[in-house]
N, C-alpha and C positions, 0 to 999 in steps of 0.2 A: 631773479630766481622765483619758481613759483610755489605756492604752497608744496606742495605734492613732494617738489623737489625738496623742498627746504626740512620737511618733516621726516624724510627717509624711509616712509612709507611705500612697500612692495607696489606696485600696480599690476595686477592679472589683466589679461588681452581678453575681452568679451568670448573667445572661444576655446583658450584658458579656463574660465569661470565656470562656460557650460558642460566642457569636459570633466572638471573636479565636481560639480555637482552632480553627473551623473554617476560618478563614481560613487559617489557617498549613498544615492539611489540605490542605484545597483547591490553595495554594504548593505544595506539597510534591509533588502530584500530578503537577503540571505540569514539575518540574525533570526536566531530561534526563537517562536511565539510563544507565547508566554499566556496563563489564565484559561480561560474558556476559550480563544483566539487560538490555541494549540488543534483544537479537536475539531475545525472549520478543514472541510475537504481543500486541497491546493495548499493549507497555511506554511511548506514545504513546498519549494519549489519543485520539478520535475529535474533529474538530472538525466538528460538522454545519454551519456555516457554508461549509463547502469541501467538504462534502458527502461526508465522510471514514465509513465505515464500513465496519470492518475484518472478513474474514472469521472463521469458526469457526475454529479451530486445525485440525481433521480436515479444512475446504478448506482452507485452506493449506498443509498437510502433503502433501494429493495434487496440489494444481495444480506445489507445489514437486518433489517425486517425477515427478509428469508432465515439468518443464521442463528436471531433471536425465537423465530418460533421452533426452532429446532432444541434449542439449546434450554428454553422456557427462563424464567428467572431463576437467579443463583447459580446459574448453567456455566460453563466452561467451553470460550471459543477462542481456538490459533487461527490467527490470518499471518500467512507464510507471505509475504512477500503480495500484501495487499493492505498496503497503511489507509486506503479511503475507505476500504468496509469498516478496517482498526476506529478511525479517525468518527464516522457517521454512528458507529456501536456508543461509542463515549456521549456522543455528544447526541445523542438520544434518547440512551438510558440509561446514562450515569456508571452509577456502583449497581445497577441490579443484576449486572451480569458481570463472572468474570473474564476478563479479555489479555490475553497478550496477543505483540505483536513484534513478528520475527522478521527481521533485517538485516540487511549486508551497510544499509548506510546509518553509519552510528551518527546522521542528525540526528534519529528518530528517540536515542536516548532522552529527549525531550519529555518522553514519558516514561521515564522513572524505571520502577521495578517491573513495568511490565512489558518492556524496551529488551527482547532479547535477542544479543547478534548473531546473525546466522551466514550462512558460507552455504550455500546450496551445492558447494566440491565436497565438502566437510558434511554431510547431511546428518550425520547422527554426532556430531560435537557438538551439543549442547549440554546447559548449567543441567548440575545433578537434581536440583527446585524443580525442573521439566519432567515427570514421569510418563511412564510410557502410557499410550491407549488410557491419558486424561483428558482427553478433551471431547463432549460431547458431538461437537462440528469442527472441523478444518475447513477454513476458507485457506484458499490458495489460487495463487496468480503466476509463474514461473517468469522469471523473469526475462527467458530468453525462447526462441520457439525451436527449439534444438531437441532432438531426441535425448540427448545427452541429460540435457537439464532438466527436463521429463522425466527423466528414470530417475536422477538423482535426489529430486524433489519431492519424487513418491517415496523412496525409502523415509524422507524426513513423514512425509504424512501420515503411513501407514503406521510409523512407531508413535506420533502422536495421536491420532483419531481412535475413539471407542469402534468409530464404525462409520458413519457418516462424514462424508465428502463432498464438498463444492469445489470446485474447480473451473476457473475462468483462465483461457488459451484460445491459441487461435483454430480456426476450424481445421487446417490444415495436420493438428496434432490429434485429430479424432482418434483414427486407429490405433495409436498408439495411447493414447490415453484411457481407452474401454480396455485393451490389453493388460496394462500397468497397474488401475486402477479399480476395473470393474465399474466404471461411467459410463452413463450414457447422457447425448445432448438433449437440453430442454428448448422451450422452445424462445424462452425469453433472450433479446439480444443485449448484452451489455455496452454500452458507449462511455466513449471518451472525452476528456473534454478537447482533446484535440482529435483530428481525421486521422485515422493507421491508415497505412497501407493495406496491411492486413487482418482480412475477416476472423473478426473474434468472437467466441462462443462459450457457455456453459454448461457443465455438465457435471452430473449426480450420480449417486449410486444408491438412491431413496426415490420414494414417491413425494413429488416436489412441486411446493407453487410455484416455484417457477415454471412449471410446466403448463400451465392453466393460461392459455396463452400470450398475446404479448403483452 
């Protein structure tokens, strides 16, 4: 009898081993960051199920820089369904600006009080703490390219926003977005970290660096 045997100890099949390790990988991936590691663009997986795909760091950095100069310090910004502008604000200017960020995916509770879920069908349920036309800037990303979701995203915007709007979609929602919205495209293009399919674009309803070219 040999060891192995005689000890009663399991033995895992080499391909066994690799499958349970990638599992715990795979776990591990998924668990929510924690520290300063929260506010790192990606630290959130992408779920394409919800149609989640997070900008480049270098868009995020400028749409956040764009939302900061609007906003100036102790300003007030919603990013609707944009956790990389949410995610680059923190983690570049800390507490000098106040930031929520509105989502359908409760990982994003991650950040605390300023974690508020949202339903883009539901556009005007939200917490009674959200008053209306407080937010210096609305960053917004809709999450789907559907007229639908377009129109129902701008009611959520237009009850948040003093007045100014960013808005990142695909080119395809132009018309309807200068309708809804009062937008117009800049020239700056935003990227992803992964390739879409479809051409996506920014647009304003201010006079904006982004528009000072690309």
């Amino acid at each position: 009898m040999s060891d192995s045997e005689d000890d009663g100890t399991p033995q895992l099949s080499s391909h066994t081993l690799a499958a349970l390790q990638e599992f715990y990988a795979e776990r591990e991936r998924h668990v929510a960051p924690s520290g300063e590691a929260k506010y790192t663009v990606g630290a959130l997986d992408e779920d394409w199920q919800l149609s989640q795909f997070w900008y480049s760091p270098d868009t995020a950095q400028r749409l956040a820089e764009e939302a900061m100069a609007v906003a100036g310090e102790g300003g007030r910004i919603a990013c609707v369904s944009a956790p990389s502008v949410y995610q680059k604000l923190r983690q570049r200017h800390g507490q000098a600006v106040s930031v929520y960020i509105f989502e359908y995916d409760r990982r994003f509770a991650v950040y605390g009080e300023e974690f508020i879920f949202y339903d883009y069908n539901k556009p005007l349920e939200l917490p009674a703490r959200i008053a209306a036309h407080s937010f210096d800037i609305v960053v917004a990303d809709p999450p789907y390219l559907s007229e639908e979701c377009l129109r129902k995203t701008s009611e959520t915007i237009q009850y948040l926003a003093q007045g100014k709007i960013l808005l990142c979609t695909g080119a395809i929602m132009e018309e309807a977005a200068a309708t809804l919205l009062g937008v117009k495209r800049c020239k700056f293009i935003p990227q992803h970290t992964r390739n879409l399919a479809n051409e996506f674009r920014c647009y304003v309803n201010y006079d904006s660096g982004l528009d000072q070219g690309l």
